[in-house]
PyMOL Python script that loads the backbone (N, CA, C, O; Angstrom):
from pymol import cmd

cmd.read_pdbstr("""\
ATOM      1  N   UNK A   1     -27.854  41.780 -20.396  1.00  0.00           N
ATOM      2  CA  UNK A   1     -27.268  40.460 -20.551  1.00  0.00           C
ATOM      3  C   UNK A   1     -26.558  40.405 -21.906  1.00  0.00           C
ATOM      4  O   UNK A   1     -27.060  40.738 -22.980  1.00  0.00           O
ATOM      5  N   UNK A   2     -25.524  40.013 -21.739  1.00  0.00           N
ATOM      6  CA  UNK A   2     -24.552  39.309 -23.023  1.00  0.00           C
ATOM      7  C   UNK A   2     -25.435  39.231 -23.936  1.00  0.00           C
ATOM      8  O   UNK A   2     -26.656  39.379 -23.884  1.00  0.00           O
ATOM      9  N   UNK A   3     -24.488  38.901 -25.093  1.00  0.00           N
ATOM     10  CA  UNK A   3     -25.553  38.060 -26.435  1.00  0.00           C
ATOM     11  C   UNK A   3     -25.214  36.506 -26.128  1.00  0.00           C
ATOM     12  O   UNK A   3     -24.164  36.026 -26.557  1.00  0.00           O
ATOM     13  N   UNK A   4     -26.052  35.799 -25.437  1.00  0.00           N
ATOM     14  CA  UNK A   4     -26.452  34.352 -24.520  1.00  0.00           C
ATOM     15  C   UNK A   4     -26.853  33.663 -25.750  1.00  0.00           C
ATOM     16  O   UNK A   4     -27.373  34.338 -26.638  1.00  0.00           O
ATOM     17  N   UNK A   5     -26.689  32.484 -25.903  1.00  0.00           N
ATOM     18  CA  UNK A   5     -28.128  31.258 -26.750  1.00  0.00           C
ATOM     19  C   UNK A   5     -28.936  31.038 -25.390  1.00  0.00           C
ATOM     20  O   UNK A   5     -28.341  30.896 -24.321  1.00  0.00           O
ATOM     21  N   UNK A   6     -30.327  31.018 -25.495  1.00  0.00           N
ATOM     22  CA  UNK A   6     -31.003  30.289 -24.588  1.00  0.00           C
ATOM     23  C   UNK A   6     -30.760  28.804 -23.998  1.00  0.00           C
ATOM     24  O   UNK A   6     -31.349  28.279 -23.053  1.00  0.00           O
ATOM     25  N   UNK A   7     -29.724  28.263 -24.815  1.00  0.00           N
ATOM     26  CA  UNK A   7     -29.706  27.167 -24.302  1.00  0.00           C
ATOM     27  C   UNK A   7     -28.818  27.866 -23.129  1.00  0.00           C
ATOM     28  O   UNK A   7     -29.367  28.162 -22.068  1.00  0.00           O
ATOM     29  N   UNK A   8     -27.819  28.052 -23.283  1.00  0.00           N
ATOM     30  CA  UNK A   8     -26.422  28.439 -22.746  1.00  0.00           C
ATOM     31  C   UNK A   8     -27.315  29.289 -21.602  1.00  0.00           C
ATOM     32  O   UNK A   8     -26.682  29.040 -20.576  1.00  0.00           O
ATOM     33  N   UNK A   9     -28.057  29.862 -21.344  1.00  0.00           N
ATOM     34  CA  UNK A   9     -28.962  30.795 -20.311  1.00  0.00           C
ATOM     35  C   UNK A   9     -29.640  29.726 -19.602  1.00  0.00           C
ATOM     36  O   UNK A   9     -29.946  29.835 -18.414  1.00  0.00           O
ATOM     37  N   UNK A  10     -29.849  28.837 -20.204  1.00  0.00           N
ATOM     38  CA  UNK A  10     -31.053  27.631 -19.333  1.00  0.00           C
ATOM     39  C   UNK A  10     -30.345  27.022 -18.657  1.00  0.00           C
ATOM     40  O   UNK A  10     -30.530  26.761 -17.468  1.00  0.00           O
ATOM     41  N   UNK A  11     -29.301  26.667 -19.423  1.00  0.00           N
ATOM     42  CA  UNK A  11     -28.003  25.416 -18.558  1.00  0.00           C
ATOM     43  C   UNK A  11     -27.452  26.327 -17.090  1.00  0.00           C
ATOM     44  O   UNK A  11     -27.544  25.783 -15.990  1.00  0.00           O
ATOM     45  N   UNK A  12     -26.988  27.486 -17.204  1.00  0.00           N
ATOM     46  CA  UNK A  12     -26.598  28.567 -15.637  1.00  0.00           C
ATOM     47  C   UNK A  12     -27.961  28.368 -15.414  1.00  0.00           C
ATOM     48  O   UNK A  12     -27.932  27.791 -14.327  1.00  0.00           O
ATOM     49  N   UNK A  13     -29.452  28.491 -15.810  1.00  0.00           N
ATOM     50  CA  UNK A  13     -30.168  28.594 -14.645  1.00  0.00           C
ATOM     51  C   UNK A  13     -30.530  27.167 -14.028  1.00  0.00           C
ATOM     52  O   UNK A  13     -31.373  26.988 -13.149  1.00  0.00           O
ATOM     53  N   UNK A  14     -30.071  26.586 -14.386  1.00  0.00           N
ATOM     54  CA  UNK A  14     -30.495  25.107 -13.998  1.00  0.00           C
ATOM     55  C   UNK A  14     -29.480  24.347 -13.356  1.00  0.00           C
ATOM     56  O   UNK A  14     -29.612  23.156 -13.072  1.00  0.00           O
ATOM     57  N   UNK A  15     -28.231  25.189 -13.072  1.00  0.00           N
ATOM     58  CA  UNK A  15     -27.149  25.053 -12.418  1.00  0.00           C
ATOM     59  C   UNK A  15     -27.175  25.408 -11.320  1.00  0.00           C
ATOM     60  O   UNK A  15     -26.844  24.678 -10.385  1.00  0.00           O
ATOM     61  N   UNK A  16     -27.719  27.040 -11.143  1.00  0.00           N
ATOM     62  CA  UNK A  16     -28.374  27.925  -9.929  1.00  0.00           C
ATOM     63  C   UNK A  16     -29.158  27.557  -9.104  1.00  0.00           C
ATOM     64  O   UNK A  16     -29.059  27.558  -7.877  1.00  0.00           O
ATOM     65  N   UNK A  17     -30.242  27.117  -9.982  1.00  0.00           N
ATOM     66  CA  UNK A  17     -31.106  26.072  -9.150  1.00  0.00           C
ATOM     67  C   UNK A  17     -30.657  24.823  -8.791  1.00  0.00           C
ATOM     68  O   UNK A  17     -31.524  24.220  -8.158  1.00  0.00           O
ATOM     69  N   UNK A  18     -29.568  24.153  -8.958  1.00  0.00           N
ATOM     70  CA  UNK A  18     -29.217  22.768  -8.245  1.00  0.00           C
ATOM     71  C   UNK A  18     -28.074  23.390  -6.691  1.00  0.00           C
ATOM     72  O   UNK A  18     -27.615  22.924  -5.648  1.00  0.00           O
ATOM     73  N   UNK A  19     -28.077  24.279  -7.216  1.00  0.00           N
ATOM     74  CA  UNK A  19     -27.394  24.816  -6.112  1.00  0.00           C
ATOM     75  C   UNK A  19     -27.854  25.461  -5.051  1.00  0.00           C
ATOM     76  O   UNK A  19     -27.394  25.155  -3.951  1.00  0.00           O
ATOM     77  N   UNK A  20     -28.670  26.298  -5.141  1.00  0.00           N
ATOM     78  CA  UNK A  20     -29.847  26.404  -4.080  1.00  0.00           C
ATOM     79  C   UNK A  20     -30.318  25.211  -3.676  1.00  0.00           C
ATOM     80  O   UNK A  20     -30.250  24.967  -2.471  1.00  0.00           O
ATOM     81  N   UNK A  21     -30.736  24.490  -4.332  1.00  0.00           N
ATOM     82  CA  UNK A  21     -31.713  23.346  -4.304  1.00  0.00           C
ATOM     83  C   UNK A  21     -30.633  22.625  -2.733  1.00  0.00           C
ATOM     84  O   UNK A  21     -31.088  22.354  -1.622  1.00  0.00           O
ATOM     85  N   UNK A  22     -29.562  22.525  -3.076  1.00  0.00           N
ATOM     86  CA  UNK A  22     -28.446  21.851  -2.031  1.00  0.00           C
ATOM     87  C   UNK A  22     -28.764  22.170  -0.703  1.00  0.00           C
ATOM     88  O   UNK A  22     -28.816  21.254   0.117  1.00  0.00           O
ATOM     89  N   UNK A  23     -29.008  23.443  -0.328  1.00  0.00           N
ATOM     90  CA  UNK A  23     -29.185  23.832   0.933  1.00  0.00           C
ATOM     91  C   UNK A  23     -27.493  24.083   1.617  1.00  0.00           C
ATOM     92  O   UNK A  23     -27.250  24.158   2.821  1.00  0.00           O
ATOM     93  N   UNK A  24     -26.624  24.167   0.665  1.00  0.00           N
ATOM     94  CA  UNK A  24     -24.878  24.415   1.225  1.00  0.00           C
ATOM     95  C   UNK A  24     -24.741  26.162   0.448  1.00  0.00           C
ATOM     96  O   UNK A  24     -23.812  26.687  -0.166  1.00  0.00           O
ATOM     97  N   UNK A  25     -25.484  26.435   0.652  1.00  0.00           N
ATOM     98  CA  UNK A  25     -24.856  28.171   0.075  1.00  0.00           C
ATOM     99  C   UNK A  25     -25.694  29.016   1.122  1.00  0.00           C
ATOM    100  O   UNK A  25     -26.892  28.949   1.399  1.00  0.00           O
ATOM    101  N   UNK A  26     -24.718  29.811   1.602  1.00  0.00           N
ATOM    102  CA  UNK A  26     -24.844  30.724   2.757  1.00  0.00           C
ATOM    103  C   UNK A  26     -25.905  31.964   2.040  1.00  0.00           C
ATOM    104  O   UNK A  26     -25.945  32.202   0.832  1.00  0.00           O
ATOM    105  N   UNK A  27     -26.787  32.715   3.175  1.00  0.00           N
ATOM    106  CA  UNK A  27     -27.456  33.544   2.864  1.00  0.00           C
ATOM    107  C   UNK A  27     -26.946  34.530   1.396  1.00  0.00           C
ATOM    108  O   UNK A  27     -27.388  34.339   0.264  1.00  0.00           O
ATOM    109  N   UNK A  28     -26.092  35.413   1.718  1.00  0.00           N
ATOM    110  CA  UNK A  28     -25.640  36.282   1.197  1.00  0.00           C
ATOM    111  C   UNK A  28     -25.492  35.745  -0.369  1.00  0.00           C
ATOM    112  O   UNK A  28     -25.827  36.545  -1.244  1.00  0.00           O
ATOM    113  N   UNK A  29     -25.056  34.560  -0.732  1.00  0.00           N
ATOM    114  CA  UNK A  29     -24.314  34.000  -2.006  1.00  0.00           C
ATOM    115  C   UNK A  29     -25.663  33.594  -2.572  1.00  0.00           C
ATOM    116  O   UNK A  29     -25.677  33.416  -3.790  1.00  0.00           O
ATOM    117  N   UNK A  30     -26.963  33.388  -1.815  1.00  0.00           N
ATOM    118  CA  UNK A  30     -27.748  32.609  -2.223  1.00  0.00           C
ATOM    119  C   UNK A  30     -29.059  33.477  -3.025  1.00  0.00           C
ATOM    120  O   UNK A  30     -29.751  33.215  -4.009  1.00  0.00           O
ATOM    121  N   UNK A  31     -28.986  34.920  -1.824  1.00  0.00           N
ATOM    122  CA  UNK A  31     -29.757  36.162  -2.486  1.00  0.00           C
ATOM    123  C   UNK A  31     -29.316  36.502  -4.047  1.00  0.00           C
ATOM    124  O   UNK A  31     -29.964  36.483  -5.093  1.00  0.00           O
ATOM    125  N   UNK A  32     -27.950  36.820  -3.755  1.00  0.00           N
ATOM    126  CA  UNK A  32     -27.101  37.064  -5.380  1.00  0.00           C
ATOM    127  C   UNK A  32     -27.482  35.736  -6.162  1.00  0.00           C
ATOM    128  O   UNK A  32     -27.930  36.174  -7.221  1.00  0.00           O
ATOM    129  N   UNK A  33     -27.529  34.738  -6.200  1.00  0.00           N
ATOM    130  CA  UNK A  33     -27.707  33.353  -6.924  1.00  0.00           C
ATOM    131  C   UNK A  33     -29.434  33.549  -7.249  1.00  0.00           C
ATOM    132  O   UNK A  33     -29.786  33.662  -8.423  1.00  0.00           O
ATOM    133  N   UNK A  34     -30.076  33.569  -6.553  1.00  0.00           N
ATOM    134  CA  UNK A  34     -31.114  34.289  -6.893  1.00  0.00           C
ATOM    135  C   UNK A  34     -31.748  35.509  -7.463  1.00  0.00           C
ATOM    136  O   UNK A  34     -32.973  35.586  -7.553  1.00  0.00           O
ATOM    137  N   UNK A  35     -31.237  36.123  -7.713  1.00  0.00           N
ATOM    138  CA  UNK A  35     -31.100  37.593  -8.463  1.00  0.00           C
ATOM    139  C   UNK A  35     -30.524  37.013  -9.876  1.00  0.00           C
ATOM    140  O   UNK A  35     -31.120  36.981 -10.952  1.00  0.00           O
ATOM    141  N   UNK A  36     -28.908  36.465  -9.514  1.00  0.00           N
ATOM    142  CA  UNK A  36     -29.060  36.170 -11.291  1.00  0.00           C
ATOM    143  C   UNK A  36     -30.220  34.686 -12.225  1.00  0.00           C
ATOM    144  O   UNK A  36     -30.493  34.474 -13.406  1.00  0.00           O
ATOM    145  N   UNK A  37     -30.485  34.180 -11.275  1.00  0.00           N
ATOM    146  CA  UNK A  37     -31.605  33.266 -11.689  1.00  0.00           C
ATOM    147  C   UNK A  37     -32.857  33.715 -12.015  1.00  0.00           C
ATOM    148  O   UNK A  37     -33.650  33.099 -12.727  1.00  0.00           O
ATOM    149  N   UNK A  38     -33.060  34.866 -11.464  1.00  0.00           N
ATOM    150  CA  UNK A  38     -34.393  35.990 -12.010  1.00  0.00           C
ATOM    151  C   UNK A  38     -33.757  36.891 -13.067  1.00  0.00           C
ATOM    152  O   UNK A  38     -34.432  37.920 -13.074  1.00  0.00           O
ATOM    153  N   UNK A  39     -33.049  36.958 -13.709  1.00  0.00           N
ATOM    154  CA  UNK A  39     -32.614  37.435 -14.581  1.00  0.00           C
ATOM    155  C   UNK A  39     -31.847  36.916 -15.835  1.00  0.00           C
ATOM    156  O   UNK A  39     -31.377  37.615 -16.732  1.00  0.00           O
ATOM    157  N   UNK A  40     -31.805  35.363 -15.711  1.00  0.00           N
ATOM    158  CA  UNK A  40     -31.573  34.416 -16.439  1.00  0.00           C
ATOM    159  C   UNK A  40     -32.891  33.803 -17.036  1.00  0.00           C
ATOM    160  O   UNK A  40     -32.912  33.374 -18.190  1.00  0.00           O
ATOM    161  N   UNK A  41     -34.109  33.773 -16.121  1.00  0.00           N
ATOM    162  CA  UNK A  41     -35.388  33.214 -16.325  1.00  0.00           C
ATOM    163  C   UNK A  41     -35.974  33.928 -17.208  1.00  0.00           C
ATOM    164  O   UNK A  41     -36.762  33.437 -18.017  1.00  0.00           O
ATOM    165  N   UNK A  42     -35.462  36.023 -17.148  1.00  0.00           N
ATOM    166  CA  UNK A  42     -36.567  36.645 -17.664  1.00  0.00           C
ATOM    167  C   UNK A  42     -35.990  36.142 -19.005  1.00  0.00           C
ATOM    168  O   UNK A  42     -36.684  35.580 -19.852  1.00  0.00           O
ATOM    169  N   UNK A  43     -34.593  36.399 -19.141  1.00  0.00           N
ATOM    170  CA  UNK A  43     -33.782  36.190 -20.647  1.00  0.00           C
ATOM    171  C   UNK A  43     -34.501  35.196 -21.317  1.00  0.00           C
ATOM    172  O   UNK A  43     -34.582  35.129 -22.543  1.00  0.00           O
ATOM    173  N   UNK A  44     -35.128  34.272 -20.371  1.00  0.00           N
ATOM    174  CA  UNK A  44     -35.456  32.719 -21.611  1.00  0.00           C
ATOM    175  C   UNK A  44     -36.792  33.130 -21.437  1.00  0.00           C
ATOM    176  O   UNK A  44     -37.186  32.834 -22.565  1.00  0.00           O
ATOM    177  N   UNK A  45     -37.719  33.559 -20.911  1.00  0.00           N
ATOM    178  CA  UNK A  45     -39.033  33.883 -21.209  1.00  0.00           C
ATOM    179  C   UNK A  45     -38.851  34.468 -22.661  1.00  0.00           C
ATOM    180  O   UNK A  45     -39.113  33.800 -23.662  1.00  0.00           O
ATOM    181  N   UNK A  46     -38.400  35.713 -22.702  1.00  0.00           N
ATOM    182  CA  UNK A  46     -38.074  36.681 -23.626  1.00  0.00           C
ATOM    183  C   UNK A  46     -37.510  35.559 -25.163  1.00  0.00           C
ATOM    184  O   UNK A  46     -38.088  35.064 -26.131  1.00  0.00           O
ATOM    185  N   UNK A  47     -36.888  35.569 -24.931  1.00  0.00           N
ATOM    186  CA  UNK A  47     -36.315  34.537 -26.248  1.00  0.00           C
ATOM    187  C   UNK A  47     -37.344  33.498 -26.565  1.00  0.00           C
ATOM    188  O   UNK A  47     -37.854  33.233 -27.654  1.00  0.00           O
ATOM    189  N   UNK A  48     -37.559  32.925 -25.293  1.00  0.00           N
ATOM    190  CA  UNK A  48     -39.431  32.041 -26.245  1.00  0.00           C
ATOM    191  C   UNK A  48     -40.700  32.566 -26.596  1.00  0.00           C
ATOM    192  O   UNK A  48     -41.486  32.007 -27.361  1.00  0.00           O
ATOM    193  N   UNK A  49     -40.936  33.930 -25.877  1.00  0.00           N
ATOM    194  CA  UNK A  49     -41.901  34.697 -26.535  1.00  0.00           C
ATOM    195  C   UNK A  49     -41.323  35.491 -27.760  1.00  0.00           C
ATOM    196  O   UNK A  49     -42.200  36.048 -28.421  1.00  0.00           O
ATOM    197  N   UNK A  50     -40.209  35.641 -28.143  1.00  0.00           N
ATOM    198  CA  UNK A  50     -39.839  35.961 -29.921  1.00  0.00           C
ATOM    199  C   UNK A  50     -39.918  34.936 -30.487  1.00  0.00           C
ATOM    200  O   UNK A  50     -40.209  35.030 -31.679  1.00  0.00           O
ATOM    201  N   UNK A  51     -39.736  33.747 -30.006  1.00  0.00           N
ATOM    202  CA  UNK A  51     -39.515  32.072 -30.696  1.00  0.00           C
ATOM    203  C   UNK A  51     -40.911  31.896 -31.287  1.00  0.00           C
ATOM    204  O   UNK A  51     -41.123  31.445 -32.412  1.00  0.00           O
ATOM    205  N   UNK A  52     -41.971  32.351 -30.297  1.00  0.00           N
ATOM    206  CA  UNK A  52     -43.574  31.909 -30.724  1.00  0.00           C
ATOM    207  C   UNK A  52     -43.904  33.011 -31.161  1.00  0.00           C
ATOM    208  O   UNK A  52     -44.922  32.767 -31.808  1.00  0.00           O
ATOM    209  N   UNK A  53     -43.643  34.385 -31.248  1.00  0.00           N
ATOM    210  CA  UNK A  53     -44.403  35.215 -32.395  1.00  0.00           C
ATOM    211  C   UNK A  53     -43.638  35.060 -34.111  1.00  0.00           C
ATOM    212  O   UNK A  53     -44.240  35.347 -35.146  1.00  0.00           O
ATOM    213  N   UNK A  54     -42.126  34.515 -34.035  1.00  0.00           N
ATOM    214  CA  UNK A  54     -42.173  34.398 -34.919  1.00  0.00           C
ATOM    215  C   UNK A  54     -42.525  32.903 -35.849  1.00  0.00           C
ATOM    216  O   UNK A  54     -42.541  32.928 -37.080  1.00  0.00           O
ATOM    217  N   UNK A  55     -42.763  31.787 -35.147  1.00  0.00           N
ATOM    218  CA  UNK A  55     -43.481  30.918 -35.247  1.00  0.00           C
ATOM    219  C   UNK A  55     -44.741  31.251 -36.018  1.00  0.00           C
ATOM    220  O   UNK A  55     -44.938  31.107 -37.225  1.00  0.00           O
ATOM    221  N   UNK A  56     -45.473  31.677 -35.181  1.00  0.00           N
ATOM    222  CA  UNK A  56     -47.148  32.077 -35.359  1.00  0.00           C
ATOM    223  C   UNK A  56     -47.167  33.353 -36.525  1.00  0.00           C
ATOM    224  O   UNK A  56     -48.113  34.124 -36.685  1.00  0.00           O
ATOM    225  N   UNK A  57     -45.862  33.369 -37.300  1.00  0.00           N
ATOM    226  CA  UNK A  57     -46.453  34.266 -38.619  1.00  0.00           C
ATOM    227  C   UNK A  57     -45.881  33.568 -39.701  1.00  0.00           C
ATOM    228  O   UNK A  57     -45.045  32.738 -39.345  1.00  0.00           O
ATOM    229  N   UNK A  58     -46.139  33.677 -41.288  1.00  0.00           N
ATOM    230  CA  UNK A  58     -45.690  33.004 -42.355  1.00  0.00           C
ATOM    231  C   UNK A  58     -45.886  34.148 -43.149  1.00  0.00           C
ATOM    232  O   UNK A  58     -46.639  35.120 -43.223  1.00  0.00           O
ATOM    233  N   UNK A  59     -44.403  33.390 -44.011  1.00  0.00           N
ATOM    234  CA  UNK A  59     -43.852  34.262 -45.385  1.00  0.00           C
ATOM    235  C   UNK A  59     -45.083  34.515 -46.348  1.00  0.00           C
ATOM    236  O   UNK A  59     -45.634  33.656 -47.037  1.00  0.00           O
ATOM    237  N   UNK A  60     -45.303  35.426 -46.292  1.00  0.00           N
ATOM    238  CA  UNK A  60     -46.475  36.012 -47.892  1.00  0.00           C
ATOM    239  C   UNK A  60     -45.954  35.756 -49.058  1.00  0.00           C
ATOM    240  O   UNK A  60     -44.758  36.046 -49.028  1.00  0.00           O
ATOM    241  N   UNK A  61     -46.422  35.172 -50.519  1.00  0.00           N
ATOM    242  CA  UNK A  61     -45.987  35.271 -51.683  1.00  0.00           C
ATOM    243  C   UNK A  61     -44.802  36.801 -52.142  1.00  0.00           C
ATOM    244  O   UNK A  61     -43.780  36.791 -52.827  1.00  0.00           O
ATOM    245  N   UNK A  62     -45.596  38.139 -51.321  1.00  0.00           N
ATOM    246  CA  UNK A  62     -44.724  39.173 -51.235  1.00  0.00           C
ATOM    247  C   UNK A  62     -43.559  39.752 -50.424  1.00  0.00           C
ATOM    248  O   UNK A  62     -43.045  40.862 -50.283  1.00  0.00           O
ATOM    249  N   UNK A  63     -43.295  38.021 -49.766  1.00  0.00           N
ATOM    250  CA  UNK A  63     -41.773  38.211 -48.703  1.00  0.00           C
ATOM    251  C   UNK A  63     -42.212  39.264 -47.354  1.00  0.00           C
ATOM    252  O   UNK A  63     -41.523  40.022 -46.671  1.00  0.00           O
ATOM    253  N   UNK A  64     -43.377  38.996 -47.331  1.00  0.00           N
ATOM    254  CA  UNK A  64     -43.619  40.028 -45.924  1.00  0.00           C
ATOM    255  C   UNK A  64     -44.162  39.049 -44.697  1.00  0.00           C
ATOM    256  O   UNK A  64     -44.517  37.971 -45.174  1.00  0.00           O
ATOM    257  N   UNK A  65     -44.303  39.098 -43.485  1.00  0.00           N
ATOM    258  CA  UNK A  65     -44.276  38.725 -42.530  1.00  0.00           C
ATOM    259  C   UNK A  65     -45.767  39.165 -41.825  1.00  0.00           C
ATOM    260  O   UNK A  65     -45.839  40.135 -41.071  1.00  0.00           O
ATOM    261  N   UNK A  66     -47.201  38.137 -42.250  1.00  0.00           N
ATOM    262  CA  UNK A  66     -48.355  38.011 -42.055  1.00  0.00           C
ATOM    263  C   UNK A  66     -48.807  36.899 -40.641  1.00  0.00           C
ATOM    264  O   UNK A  66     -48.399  35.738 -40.599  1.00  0.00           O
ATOM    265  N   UNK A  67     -49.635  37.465 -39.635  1.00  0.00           N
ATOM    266  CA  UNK A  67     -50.086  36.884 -38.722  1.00  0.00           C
ATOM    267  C   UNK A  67     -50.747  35.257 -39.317  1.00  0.00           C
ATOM    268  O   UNK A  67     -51.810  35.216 -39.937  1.00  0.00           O
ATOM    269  N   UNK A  68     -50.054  34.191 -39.055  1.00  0.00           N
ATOM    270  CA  UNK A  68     -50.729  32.854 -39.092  1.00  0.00           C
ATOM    271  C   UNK A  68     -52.315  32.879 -38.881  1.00  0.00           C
ATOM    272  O   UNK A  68     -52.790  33.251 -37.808  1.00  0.00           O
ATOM    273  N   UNK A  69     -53.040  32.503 -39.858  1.00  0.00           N
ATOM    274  CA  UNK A  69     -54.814  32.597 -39.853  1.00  0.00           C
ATOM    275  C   UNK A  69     -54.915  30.965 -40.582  1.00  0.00           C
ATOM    276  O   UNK A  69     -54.536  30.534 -41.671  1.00  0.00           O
ATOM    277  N   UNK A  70     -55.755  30.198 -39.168  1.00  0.00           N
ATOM    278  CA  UNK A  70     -56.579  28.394 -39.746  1.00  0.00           C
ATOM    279  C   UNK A  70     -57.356  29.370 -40.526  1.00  0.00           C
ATOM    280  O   UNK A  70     -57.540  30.526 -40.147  1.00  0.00           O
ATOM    281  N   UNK A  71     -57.822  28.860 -41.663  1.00  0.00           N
ATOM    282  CA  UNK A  71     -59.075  28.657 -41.989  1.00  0.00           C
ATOM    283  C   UNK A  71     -60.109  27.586 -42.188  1.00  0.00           C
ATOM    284  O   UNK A  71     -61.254  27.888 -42.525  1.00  0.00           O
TER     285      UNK A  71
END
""", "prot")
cmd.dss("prot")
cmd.show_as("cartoon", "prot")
cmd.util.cbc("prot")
cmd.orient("prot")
């Protein structure tokens, strides 16, 4: 996949899905519409699981990149 923003990846999959959703797209167009919607979905999984690991770590006094610990 391109270099996408997740937004810009969410908006086609949420387009895909209103279009399926219609019930006006013939078999063939609808398999392919589905294929890129499973491959639009994995893209934004992927981009929010980097979103929350880098979330869940903080800058060290020594500029290094330490796992988030409550104490």
């Amino acid at each position: 996949m391109q270099e996408k923003t997740f937004e810009k990846a969410l908006q086609e999959l949420e387009g895909i899905v209103k279009e399926l959703e219609s019930g006006n797209v013939d078999l063939d167009k609808a398999i392919n519409k589905y294929t890129e919607a499973m491959k639009l979905a994995k893209f934004c999984s992927e981009k929010l699981n980097d979103a929350t690991a880098k979330v869940n770590k903080i800058l060290t006094e020594d500029d290094e990149l330490k796992d988030f610990e409550v104490e």
